[in-house]
C-alpha positions in Angstrom: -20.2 18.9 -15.5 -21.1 19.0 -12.2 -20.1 21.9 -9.8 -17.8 20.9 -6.9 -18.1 21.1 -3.4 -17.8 24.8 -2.0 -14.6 24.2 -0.3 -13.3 22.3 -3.1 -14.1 25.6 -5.5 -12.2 27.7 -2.5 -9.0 26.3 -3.9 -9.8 26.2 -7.2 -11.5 22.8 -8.4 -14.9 24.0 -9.5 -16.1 21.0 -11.4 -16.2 16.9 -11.3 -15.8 15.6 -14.7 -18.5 12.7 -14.5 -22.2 13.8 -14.2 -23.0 10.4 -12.6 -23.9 10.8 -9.1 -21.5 9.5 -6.4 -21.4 6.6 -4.3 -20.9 8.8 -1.5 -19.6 6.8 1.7 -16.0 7.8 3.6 -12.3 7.1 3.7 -9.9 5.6 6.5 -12.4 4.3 9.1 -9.5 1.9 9.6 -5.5 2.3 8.4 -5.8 -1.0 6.9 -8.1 0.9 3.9 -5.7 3.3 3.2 -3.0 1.8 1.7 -0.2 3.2 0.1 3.0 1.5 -1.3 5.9 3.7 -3.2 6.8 2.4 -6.8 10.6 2.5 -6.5 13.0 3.8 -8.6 16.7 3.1 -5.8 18.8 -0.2 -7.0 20.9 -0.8 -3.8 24.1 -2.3 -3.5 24.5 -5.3 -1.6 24.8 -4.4 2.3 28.1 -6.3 2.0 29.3 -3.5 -0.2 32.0 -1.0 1.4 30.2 1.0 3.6 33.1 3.6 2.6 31.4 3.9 -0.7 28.0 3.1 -0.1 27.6 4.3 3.5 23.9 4.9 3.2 21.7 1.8 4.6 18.6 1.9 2.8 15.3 0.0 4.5 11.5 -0.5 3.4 9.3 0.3 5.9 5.7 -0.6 6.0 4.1 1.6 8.8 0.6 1.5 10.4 -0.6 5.2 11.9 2.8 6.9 11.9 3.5 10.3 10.5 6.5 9.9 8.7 8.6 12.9 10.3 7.5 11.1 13.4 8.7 7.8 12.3 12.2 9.2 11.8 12.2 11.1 14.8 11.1 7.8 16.7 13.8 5.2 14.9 16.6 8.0 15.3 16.0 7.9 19.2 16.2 3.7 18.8 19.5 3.8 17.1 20.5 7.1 19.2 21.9 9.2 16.3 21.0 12.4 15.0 17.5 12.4 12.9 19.3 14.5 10.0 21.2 11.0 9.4 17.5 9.6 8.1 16.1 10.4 4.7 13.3 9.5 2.5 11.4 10.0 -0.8 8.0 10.9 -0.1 6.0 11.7 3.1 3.0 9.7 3.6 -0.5 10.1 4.8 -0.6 9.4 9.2 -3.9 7.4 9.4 -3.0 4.8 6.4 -0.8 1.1 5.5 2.6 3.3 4.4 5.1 1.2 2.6 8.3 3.1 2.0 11.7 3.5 1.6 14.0 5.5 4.5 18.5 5.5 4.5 20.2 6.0 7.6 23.6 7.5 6.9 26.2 5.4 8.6 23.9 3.6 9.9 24.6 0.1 11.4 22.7 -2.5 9.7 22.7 -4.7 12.9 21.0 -2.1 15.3 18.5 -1.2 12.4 17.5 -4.9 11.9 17.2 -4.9 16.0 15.0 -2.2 16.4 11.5 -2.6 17.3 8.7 -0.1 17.4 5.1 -0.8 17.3 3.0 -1.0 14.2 6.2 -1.6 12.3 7.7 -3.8 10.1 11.4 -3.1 8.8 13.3 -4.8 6.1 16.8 -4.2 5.2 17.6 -3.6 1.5 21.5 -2.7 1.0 23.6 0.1 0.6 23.3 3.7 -1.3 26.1 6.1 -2.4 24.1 8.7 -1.6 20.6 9.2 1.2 17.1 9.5 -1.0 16.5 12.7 -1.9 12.5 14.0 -2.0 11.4 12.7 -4.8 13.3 9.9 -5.1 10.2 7.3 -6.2 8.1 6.9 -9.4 4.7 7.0 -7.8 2.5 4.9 -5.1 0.3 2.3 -5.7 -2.5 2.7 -3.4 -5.9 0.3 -2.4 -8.4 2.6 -1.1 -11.6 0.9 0.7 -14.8 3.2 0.5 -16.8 2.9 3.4 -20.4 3.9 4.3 -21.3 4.1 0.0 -25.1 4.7 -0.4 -25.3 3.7 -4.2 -22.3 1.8 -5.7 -24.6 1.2 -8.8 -23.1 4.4 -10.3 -19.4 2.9 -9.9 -19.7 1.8 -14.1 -21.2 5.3 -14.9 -18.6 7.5 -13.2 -15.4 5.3 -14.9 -17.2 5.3 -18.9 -17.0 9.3 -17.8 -13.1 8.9 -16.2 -12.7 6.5 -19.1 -14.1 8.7 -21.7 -12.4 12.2 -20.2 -8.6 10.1 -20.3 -8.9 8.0 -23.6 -9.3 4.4 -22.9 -8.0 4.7 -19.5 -9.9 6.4 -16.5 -8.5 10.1 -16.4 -9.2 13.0 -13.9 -7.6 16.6 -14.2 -4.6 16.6 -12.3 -4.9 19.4 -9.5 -3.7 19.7 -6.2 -5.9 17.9 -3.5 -8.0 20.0 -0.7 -5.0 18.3 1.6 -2.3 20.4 -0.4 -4.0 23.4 1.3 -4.8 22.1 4.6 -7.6 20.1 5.7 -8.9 21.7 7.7 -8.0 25.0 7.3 -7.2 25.4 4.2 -5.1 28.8 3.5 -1.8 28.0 2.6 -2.3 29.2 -1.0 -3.9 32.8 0.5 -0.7 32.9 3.1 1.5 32.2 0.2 -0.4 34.6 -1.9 0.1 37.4 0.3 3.8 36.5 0.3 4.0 36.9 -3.2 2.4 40.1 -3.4 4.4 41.4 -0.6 1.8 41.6 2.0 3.8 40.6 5.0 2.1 41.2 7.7 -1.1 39.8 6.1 0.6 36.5 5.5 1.4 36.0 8.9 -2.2 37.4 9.9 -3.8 34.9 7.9 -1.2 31.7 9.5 -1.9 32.6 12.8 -4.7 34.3 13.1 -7.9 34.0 11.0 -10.1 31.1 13.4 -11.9 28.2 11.3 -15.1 27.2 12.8 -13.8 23.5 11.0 -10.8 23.8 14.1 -11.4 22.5 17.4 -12.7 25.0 20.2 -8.9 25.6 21.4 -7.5 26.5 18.4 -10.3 28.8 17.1 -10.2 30.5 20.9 -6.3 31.4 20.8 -6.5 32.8 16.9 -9.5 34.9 18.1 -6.8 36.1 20.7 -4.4 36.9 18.1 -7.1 38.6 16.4 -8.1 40.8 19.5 -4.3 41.7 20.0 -3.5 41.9 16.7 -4.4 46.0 16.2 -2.5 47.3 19.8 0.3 45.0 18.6 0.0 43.3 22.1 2.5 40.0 20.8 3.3 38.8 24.4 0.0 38.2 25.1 -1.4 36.3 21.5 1.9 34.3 22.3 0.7 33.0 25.4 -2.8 32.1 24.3 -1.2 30.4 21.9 -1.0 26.3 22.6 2.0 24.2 22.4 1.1 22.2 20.1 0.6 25.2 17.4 4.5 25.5 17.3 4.8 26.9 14.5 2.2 29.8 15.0 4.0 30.3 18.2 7.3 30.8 16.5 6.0 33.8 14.3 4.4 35.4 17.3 7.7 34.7 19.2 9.6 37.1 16.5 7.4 39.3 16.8 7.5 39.9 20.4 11.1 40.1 20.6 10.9 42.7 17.5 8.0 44.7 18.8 6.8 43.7 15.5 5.3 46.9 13.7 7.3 47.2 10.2 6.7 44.9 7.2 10.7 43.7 8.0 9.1 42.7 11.2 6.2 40.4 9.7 8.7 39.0 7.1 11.2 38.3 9.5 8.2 36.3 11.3 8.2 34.2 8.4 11.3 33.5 8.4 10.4 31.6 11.5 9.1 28.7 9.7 11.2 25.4 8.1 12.8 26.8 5.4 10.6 23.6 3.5 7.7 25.4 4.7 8.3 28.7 4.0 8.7 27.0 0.3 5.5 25.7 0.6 3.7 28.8 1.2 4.1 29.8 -2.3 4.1 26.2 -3.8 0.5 26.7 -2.2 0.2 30.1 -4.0 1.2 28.4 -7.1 -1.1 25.4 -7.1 -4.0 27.4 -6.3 -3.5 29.1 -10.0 -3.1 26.0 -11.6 -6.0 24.5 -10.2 -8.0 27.5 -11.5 -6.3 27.2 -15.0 -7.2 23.4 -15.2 -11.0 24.4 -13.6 -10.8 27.2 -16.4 -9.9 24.4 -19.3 -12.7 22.3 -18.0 -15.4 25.4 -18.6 -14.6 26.2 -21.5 -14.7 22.2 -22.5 -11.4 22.0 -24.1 -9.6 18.7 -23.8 -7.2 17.6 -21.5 -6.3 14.4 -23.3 -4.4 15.8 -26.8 -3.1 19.1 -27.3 -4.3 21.8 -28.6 -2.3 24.8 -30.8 -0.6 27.0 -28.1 -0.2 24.2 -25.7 2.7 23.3 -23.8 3.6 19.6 -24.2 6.1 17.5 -21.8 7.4 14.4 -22.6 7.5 11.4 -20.7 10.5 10.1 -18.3 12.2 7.8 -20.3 14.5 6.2 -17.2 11.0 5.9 -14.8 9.2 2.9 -14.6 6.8 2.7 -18.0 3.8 2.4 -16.0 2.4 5.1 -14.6 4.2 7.3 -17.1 5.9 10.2 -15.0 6.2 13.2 -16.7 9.7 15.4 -17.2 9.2 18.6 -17.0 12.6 19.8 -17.6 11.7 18.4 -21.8 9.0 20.6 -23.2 7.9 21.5 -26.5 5.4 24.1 -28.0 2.8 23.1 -30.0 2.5 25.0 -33.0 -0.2 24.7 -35.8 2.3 22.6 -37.6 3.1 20.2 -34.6 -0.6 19.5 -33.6 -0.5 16.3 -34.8 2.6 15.1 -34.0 1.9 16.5 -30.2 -1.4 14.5 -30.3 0.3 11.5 -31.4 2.9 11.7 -29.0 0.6 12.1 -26.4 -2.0 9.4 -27.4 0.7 7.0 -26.8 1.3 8.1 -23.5 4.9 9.6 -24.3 3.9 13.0 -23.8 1.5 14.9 -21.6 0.0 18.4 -22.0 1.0 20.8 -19.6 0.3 23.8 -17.3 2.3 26.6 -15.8 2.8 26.3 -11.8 3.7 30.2 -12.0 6.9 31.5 -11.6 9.4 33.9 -12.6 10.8 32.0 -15.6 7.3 31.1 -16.6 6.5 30.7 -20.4 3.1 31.1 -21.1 2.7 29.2 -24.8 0.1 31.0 -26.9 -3.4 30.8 -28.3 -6.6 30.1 -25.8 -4.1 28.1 -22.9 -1.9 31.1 -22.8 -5.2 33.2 -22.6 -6.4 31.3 -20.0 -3.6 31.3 -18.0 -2.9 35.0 -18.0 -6.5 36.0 -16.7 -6.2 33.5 -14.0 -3.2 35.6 -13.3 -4.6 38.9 -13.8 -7.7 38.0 -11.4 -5.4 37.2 -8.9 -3.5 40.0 -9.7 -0.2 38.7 -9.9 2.9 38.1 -12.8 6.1 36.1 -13.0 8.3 38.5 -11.7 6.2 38.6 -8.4 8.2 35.7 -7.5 11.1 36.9 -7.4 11.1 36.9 -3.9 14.0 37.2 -1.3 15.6 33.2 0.3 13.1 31.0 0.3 9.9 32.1 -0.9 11.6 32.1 -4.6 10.5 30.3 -7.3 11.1 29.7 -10.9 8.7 27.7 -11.2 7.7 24.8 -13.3 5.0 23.0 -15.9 2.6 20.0 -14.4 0.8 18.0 -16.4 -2.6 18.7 -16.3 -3.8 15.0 -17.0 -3.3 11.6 -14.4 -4.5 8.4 -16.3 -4.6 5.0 -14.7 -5.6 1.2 -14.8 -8.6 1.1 -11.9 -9.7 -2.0 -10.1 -12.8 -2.1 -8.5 -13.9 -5.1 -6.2 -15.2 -6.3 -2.9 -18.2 -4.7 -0.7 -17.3 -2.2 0.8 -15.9 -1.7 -2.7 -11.7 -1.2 -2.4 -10.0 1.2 -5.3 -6.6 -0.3 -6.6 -4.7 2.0 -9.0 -1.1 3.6 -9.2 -0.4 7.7 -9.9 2.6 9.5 -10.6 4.4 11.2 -7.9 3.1 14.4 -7.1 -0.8 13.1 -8.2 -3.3 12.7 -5.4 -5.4 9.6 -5.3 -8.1 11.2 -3.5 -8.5 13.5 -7.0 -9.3 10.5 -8.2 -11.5 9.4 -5.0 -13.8 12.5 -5.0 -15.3 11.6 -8.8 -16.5 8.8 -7.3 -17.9 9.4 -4.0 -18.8 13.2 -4.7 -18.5 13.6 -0.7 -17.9 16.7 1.0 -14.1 17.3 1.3 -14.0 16.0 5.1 -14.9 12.5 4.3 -12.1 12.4 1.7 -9.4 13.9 4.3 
């Protein structure tokens, strides 16, 4: 195996599983090769249906450079209704082809199919009982066009690896992508760390201060500001180095200022600043930093990723998703004992189950044997146990299992060569992306 990039092994991806060397080359020098299109899972009613009922309108947008909050922001102003009224599955990449689905509660299906913004295209679908909740999609199917590639003669190499790491179809570990972490900054997990150890005011040192020489000159100028003030408490005057455009660093320095913030009440209470999504986040950060570091872990030790093991944790597939890509269930999971190894591997071989690891939390289950063993000195080097997260509001979690394993049909064409496969919500295709081209995490972002 080869060892990853340095800020890839920052949050916790050590290794690439091919030895092949990569194509190199860089993503999105144009939205049109990035593009992503959600595998849907909604069956609307007909828009004639009674909008008493059904009063959700439910759309597909395919978007060109929009940020999807922005999107929803920008067709709630067309239609002049609140933006809570707008809902959608999955948030999508800005500088890509997005192809998703949105509901406008009580929404007029008239104005909708009137409303025109730029580097849009709208189509109406029907009606919903209910508006999409996160989650609310199977996966994305995504074509991906490399650009810039120095040696695409290793493209064949690097998928027998994939192919042979995944039996029969090209496989890649499943951790969470440098952009789970921040591009480029990437210290969500050690804010949402601190959070779960309690460290307050370090959590909200490490958000707002802590400068990245990968930030522009702005940004790194006003957290070295924080940083200055940061010992004589002086709040007022980080706050007003502090651009607009940093809002939510400004809001944590804001509650500080009016609490003369000097008590660990003070710094969570800062915190509490954030979007309730995002304080969630924080320690969803926290939590896939560990698993990252248990799959890394795995990989060392060269144990495999497609069958189980005895003491593994085994999740069976979705039954009412789309067959293909298989989405995991994590809610049905089943421990694999000596005496079930070979059902589990059987199970999983035909892609109806998937071995699994913890995304720590306070109702986590560790197994037994070696995957248990790895998992709890992961946790003891970070210093950390279940019960850490039971936390107060938002920052708790009971956390879950995640299937340590994405498999998928690849397509490889054209030159510049273009990546067509589809991944399971919650997988990231630029995992997938980074065997290939072995490029520093800033050409993958």
């Amino acid at each position: 195996m080869r060892e990853a990039h340095p800020l890839e092994a920052a949050v916790g991806i050590d290794y690439y599983v091919s030895d092949a060397a990569g194509i190199g080359g860089r993503l999105r020098e144009s939205p049109e090769h990035f593009r992503v299109e959600e595998i849907e899972t909604v069956d609307p009613e007909p828009l004639s249906a009674d909008p008493g009922a059904y009063p959700h309108v439910l759309l597909r947008a395919t978007l060109r450079e929009w940020d999807t909050n922005d999107f929803a922001g920008a067709l709630s102003d067309r239609l002049g209704i609140s933006r809570e009224r707008i809902d959608w599955a999955g948030t999508k990449d800005k500088y890509a082809v997005t192809t998703q689905l949105f509901t406008v509660r009580k929404g007029d299906p008239d104005a909708l199919a009137a409303v025109d913004l730029p580097e849009t295209d709208i189509e109406i679908l029907g009606r919903t009982g209910r508006g999409l909740q996160f989650g609310d999609l199977a996966g994305n199917r995504f074509e991906i066009t490399v650009t810039g590639a120095n040696r695409t003669d290793t493209i064949e190499s690097i998928t027998d690896d994939l192919r042979s790491f995944g039996g029969d179809r090209v496989g890649v570990p499943n951790v969470f992508g440098q952009q789970r972490f921040g591009s480029r900054r990437a210290i969500t997990h050690e804010v949402g760390l601190a959070i779960v150890r309690r460290e307050w005011e370090q959590a909200v040192r490490t958000y707002v201060g802590n400068p990245s020489e990968r930030e522009r000159e702005r940004t790194r100028t006003a957290r070295a500001t924080v940083e200055d003030s940061w010992e004589r408490r002086e709040w007022q005057r980080a706050l007003e180095a502090m651009p607009a455009y940093l809002g939510y660093e400004r809001a944590m320095l804001q509650r500080l200022a009016e609490l003369d913030g000097d008590e660990p009440a003070d710094f969570r209470s800062a915190l509490t600043a954030l979007p309730s999504n995002l304080q969630r986040l924080l320690v969803n950060a926290a939590q896939s930093y560990a698993f990252n570091r248990i799959c890394s872990e795995r990989l060392r030790r060269g144990l495999p990723f497609d069958e189980p093991i005895e003491g593994d944790v085994i999740c069976f597939a979705d039954s009412d998703a789309p067959p293909d890509p298989a989405l995991p269930d994590t809610s049905r999971t089943q421990s694999v004992t000596e005496r079930r190894v070979e059902t589990a591997r059987r199970h999983v071989e035909r892609g109806r189950a998937f071995v699994t690891a913890p995304l720590v939390g306070t109702d986590t289950e560790f197994g037994a044997g070696e995957p248990a063993e790895i998992a709890r000195d992961v946790l003891d080097d970070l210093e950390l146990e279940p019960a850490d997260f039971e936390l107060p509001g938002e920052f708790e979690s009971s956390g879950t299992r995640r299937a340590i394993l994405v498999r998928t049909d690849l397509e490889v064409s054209g030159d510049p060569p273009t990546f067509s496969f589809a991944l399971p919500k919650g997988s990231y295709a630029t995992v997938l992306l980074r065997e290939y081209m072995k490029a520093p995490p800033d050409d993958l972002a």
